[in-house]
N, C-alpha and C positions, 0 to 999 in steps of 0.2 A: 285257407285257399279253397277255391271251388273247380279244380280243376275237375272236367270231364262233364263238368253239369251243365244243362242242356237248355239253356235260357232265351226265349222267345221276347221280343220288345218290339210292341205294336205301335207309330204314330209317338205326339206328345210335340213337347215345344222343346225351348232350350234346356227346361231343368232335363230332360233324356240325355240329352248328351252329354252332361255328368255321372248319371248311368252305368251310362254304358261304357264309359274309360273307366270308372270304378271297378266295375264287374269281370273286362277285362282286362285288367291289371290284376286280381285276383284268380284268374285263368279258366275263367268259364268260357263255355263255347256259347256266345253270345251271334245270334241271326236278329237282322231288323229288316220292318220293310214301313214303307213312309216315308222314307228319309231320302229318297229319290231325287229331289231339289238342294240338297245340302252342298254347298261346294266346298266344304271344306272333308278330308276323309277321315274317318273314324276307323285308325288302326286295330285290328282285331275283332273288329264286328267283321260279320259276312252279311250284302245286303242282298236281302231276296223278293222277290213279284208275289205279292198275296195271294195265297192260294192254301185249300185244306190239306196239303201234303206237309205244309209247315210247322203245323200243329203236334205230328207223330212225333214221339220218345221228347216233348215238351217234360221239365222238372219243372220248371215256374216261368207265366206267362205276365209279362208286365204288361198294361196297360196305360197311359195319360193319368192326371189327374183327375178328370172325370172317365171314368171309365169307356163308357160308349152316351151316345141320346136315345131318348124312348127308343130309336129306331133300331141301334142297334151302328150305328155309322161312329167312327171312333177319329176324333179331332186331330190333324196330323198337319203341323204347319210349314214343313219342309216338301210339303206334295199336293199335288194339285189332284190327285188319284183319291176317291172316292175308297173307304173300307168300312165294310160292313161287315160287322161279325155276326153269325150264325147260329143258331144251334148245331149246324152239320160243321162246323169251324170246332166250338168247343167239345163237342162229341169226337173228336179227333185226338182229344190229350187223355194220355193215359192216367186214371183214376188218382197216382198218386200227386199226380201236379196239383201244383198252387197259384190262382188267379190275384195278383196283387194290382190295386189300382189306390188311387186319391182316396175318391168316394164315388160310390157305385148307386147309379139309377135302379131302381125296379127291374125295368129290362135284364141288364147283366145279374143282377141277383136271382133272377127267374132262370137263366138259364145254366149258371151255377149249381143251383137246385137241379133241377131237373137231372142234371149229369153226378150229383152228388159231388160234387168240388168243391176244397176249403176254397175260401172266397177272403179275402185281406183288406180290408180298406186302412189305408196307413194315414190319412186326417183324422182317424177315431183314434187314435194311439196318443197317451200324454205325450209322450217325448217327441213326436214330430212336431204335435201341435203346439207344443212350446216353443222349442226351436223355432218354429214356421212364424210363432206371433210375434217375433225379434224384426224380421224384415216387412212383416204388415205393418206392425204401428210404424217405423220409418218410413214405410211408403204414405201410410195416413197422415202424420206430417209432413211430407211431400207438398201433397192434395190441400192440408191445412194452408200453409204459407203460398201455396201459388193462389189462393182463393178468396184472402183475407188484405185487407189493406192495414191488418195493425200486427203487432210484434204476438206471437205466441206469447212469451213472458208477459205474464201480466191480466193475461186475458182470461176471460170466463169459459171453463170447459166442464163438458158433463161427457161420462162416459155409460152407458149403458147397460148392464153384462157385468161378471166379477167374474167370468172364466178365466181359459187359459188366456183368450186376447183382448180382452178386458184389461187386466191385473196387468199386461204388458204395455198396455193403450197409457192405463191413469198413471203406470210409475213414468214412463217416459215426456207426457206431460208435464208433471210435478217436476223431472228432471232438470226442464227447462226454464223453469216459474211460472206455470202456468196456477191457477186457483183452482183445482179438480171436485166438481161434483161426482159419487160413483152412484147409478143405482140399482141394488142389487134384490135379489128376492128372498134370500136364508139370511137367518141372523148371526150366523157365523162369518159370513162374509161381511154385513153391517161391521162387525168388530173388528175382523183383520181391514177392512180400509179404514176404520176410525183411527186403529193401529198404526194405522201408514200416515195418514196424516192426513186424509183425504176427506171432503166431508159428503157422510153417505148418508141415503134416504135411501127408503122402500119404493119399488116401483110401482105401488100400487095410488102410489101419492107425486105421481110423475108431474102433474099438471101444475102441480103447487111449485114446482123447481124450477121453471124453464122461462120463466118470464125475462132474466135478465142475463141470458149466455149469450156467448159468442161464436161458441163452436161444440158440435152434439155429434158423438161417435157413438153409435147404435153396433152393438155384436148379436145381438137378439135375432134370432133367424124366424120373428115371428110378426106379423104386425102392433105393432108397439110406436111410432111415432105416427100417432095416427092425425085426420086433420083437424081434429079438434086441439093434439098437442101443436101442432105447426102454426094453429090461428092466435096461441096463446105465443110466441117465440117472438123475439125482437124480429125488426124487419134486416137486420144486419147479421142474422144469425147464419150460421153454412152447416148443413148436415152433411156427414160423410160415413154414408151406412157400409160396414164391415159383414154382415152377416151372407152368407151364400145366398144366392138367386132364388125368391127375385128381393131378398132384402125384407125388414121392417119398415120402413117407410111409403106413406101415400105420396109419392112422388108425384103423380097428378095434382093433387090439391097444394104442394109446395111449389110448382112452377105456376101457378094459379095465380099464389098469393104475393110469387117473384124472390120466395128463399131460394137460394142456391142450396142443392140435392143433389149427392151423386152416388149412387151404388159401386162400390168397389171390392167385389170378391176377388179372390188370385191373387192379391197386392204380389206375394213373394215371389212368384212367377213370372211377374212383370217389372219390380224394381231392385229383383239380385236373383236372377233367376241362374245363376252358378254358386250361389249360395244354397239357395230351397233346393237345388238338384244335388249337391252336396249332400245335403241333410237327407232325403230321399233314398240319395246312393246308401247312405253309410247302413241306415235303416236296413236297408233291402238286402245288403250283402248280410247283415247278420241274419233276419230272417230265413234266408237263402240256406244259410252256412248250418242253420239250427236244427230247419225240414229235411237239410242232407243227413246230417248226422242221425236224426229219430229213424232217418231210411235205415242206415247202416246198421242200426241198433236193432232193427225190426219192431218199431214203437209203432 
């Protein structure tokens, strides 16, 4: 239980309000502000008007998934109210809080710093980002079959990446009969997809693979489908880049050349966003549950 703990939730989309029924239902004292537009009521939260009073006797401040932008403005889709977090905002929480978010911009990590505050980002954790690659690759087959005029089963796919949503990407392809190319850059990953049944090549030898797909999922958050790969690609090819903004792909030179491209971070957010906020909650309430106890202990 976290009863008495003092938990601050800034903005965020529907996965927060998984959240926040988590959190209290575990019996913290949960304050949100953001959520101003929301017509339905979230018993147990108390909602409050942004402001640095909100910040005092804060244990853990939650944030959205992306934490804040450059500016510092934090994405809040139930409010049309503008929030900007501060330095004189986070210089308001007492030193033993903990700033949890998605993944955090420069900005919010500068200002963490500065104030000396553990700082959380819960997309770097295996376990969420497992969890989390369960509802992207569903959402990328979503995007695949709304975009394709032929059956998944059967079809030529290449996936990118041998991470965590990688590895979720090519099993769930293969699930379906798809033909999975993987391509990966360690040689132990070469093995566990040879392993799998997957046929892998090195990324360094991209160009020689791509000549005859039908569908190319990039998790690489680095430019890697560049347009020399997209000028080598059938013209019926559909790229559907997984990697965070703004993506691996040269999406200019692919709408150019008339491939269907489309950049799709957040999948879990947008096609089971009571599931990722599930996963989220569950995350954060141990978290929460962990930093109280090391308080008690005097850790």
């Amino acid at each position: 239980m976290l009863t008495g703990v003092q938990v601050l939730l800034l903005g965020g989309d529907a996965r927060q309000l998984e959240v926040i029924r988590r959190l209290t239902e575990l019996d913290a004292v949960v304050t949100i502000s953001g959520f101003d537009g929301l017509h339905s009521s979230l018993d147990g939260a108390v909602q409050a008007e942004f402001e640095e009073q909100l910040f005092e006797n804060v244990d853990a401040l939650l944030l959205p998934a992306v934490g804040t932008d450059e500016k510092g403005y934090i994405d809040a889709v139930f409010s049309d109210r503008q929030m900007q977090l501060t330095e004189s905002h986070i210089a308001k929480l007492p030193k033993h809080c903990t700033v949890y978010t998605g993944m955090a911009k420069p900005y919010l990590r500068k200002l963490c710093e500065l104030q000396s505050l553990s700082l959380v980002e819960l997309f770097d954790r295996d376990d969420v980002a497992i969890y989390n690659s369960i509802p992207t690759a569903e959402g990328a087959l979503m995007m695949a079959i709304q975009n394709t005029d032929i059956t998944i089963h059967g079809s030529s796919a290449m996936v990118l990446g041998f991470g965590r949503t990688g590895f979720t990407m090519a099993r769930t392809l293969q699930g379906i009969g798809a033909k999975v190319k993987v391509g990966v850059r360690r040689s132990e990953h070469f093995a566990r997809a040879a392993e799998m049944g997957f046929e892998p090549f090195y990324i360094s030898g991209l160009l020689q693979h791509v000549s005859n797909i039908d569908l190319l999922f990039n998790t690489i958050p680095t430019m890697i489908v560049t347009a020399q790969i997209i000028a080598n690609l059938p013209s019926r090819a559909v790229i559907i880049d997984l990697a965070s903004k703004p993506g691996g792909t040269d999406f200019r030179f692919a709408e150019k050349r008339g491939i269907k491209a489309m950049l799709a971070p957040g999948l879990p957010g947008i096609v089971a966003p009571k599931t990722a906020g599930r996963i989220i909650a569950e995350c954060l309430s141990q978290l929460i549950l962990d930093d109280t106890i090391k308080r008690g202990n005097g850790i």
